[in-house]
C-alpha positions as CSV (number, residue, x, y, z in Angstrom):
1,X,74.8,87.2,112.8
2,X,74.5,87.7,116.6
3,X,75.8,91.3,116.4
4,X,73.4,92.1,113.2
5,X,70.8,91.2,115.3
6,X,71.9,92.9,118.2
7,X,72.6,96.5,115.9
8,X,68.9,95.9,114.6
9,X,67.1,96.1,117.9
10,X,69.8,98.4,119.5
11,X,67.9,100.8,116.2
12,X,64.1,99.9,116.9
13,X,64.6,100.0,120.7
14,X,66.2,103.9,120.3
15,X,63.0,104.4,117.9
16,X,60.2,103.3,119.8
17,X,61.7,103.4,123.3
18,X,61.1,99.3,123.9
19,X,63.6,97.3,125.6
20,X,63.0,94.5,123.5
21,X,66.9,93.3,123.2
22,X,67.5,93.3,126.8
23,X,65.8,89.3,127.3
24,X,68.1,88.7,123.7
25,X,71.4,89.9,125.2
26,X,70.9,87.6,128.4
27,X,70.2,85.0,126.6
28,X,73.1,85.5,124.4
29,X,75.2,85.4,127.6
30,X,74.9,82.0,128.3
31,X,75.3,80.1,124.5
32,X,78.5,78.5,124.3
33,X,79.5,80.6,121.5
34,X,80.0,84.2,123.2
35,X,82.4,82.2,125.4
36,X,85.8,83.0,123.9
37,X,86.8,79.9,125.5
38,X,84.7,77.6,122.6
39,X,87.0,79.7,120.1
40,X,90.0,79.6,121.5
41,X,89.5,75.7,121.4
42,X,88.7,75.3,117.6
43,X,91.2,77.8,116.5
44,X,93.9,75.4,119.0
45,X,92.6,72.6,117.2
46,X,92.4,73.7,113.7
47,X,96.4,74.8,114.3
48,X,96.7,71.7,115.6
49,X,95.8,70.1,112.6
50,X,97.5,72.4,109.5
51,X,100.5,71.8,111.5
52,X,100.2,68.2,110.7
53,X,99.2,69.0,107.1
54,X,102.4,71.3,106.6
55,X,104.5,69.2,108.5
56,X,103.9,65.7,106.0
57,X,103.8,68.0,103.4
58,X,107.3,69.2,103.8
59,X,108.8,65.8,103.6
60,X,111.7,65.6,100.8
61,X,111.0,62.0,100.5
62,X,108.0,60.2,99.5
63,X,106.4,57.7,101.9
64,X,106.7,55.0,99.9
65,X,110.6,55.0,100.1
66,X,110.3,54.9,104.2
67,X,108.9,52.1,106.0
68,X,107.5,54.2,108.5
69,X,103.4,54.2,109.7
70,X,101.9,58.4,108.6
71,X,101.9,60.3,112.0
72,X,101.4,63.5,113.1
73,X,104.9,63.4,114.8
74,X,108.1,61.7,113.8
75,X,108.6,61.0,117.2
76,X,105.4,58.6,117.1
77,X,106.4,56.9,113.9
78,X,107.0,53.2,114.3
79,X,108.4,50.6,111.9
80,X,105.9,48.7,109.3
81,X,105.6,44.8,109.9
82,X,106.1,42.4,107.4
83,X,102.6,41.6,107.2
84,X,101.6,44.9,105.8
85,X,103.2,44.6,102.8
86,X,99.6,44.1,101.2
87,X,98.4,47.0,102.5
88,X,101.9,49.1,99.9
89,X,99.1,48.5,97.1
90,X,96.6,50.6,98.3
91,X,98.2,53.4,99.4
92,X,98.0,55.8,96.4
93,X,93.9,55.5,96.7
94,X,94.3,56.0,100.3
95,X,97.0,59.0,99.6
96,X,94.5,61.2,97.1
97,X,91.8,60.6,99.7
98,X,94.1,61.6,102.7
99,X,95.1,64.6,100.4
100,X,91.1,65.3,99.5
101,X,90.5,65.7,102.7
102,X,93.8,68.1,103.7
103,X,92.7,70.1,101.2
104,X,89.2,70.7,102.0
105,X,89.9,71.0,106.3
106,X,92.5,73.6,104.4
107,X,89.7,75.7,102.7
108,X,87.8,75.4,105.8
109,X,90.1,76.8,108.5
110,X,91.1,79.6,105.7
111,X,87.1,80.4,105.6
112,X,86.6,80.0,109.5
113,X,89.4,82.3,110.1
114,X,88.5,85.3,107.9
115,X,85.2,84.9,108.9
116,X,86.5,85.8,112.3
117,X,88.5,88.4,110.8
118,X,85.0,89.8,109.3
119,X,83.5,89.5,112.2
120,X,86.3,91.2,114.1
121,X,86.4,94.5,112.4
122,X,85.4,97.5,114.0
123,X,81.7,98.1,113.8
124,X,80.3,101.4,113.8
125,X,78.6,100.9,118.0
126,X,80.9,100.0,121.0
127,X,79.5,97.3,123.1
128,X,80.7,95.3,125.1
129,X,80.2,92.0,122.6
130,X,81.9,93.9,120.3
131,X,85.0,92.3,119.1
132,X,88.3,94.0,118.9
133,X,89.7,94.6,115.1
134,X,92.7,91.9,113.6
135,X,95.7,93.4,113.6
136,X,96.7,95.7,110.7
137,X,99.5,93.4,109.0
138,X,97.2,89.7,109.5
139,X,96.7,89.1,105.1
140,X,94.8,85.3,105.6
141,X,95.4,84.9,101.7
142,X,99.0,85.6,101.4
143,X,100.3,84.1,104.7
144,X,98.5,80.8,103.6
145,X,99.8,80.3,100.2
């Protein structure tokens, strides 16, 4: 949005001679979101968290057969008590909800990233807030599926 805006006063300032996106652009400097830093954060923690999605998924046994507490990591899975033996009787409800919500942080990171990649191809003006393009081979659809 912030480069559409940008290419459409770039135009009317070449028309009528105004420097009306010079205030825009300084302003634009300074939100968060120019920083690539903000990006590089959510892209970290949207890997971050399909890796844990992929890596439960990829189990060859179920969780019901191991007593063993859902982590991220294996190497942070501890032991079930005794106690929570109860708790075995809710855990398909709490599995479809878990898997709900997979699913849609899926479709979200998939939509976040080719929206990047939309933003990221090359635009018809150089600037320096241009972006540079993806690379040739990045397909989001098939490397996802």
């Amino acid at each position: 949005m912030v480069a559409g805006l940008h290419k459409i006063l770039k135009k009317y300032d070449k028309r009528s001679g105004d420097l009306i996106r010079l205030p825009f652009i300084q302003k634009v400097l300074h939100e968060p979101f120019f920083r690539t830093e903000v990006i590089k954060k959510l892209v970290k923690e949207c890997e971050i968290m399909i890796s844990c999605i992929f890596s439960r998924n990829t189990r060859s046994i179920p969780p019901e057969d191991i007593d063993l507490k859902e982590g991220c990591h294996e190497q942070e899975q501890q032991p079930v008590a005794v106690e929570e033996t109860e708790k075995h009787l809710t855990v398909p409800k709490e599995l479809e909800e878990i898997e709900c919500m997979e699913n849609m942080y899926l479709k979200l990171s998939i939509s976040a990233l080719r929206s990047l990649k939309q933003i990221r191809n090359s635009s018809s003006t150089a600037s320096m807030f241009a972006l540079a393009p993806m690379p040739p081979g990045s397909d989001l659809d098939e490397s996802w599926k």
